[in-house]
C-alpha positions in Angstrom: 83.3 73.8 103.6 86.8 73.3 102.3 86.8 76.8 100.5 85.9 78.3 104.3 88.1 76.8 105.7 91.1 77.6 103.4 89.8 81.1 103.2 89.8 81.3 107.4 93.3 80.0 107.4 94.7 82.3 104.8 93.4 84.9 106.4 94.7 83.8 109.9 98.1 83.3 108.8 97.5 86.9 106.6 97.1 88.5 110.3 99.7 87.0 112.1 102.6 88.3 109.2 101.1 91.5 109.7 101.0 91.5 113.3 104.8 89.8 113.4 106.0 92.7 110.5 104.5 95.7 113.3 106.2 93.9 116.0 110.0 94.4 114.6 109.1 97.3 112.9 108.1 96.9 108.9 105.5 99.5 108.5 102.4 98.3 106.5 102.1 99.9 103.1 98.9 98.8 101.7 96.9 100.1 104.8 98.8 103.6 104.2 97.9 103.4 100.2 94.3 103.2 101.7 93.9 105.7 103.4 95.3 108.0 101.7 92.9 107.2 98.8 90.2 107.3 101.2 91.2 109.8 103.4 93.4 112.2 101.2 92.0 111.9 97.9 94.2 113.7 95.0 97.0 114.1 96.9 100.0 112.0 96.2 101.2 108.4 97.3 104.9 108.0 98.6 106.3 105.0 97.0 107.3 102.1 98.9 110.7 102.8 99.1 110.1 106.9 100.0 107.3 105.7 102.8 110.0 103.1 104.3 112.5 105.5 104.6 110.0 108.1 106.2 109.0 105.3 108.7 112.7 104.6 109.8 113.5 108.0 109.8 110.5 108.3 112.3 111.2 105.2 114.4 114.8 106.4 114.6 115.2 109.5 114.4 118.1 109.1 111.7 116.7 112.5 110.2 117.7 114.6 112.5 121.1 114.4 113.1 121.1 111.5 116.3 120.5 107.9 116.2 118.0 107.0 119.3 117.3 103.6 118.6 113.5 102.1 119.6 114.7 101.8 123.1 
């Protein structure tokens, strides 16, 4: 019963960091490692610093030449 519980919880508390690290903006790597294993197989991975910077340069638009902020 213990082991449930503490297994509910961590996952609880698992979900909410996620959820709060979407909210301001910190992609989520592991989800984008799977899926491109299961989606893309045999093509390559960015590494965790390469897919952060793609992810800011997408939310901001740093990449091409103007900062427009999230707003």
């Amino acid at each position: 019963m213990t082991e449930t519980l503490t297994a509910r919880a961590r996952f609880v508390c698992e979900t909410v960091a996620k959820t709060a690290r979407l909210m301001v903006g910190v992609p989520d790597y592991p989800t984008y490692v799977d899926h491109r294993r299961t989606v893309h197989p045999g093509q390559p991975v960015m590494t965790y610093e390469e897919f952060f910077r793609d992810r800011q340069q997408a939310r901001y638009a740093v990449g091409k030449g103007r900062f427009r902020g999230c707003c």
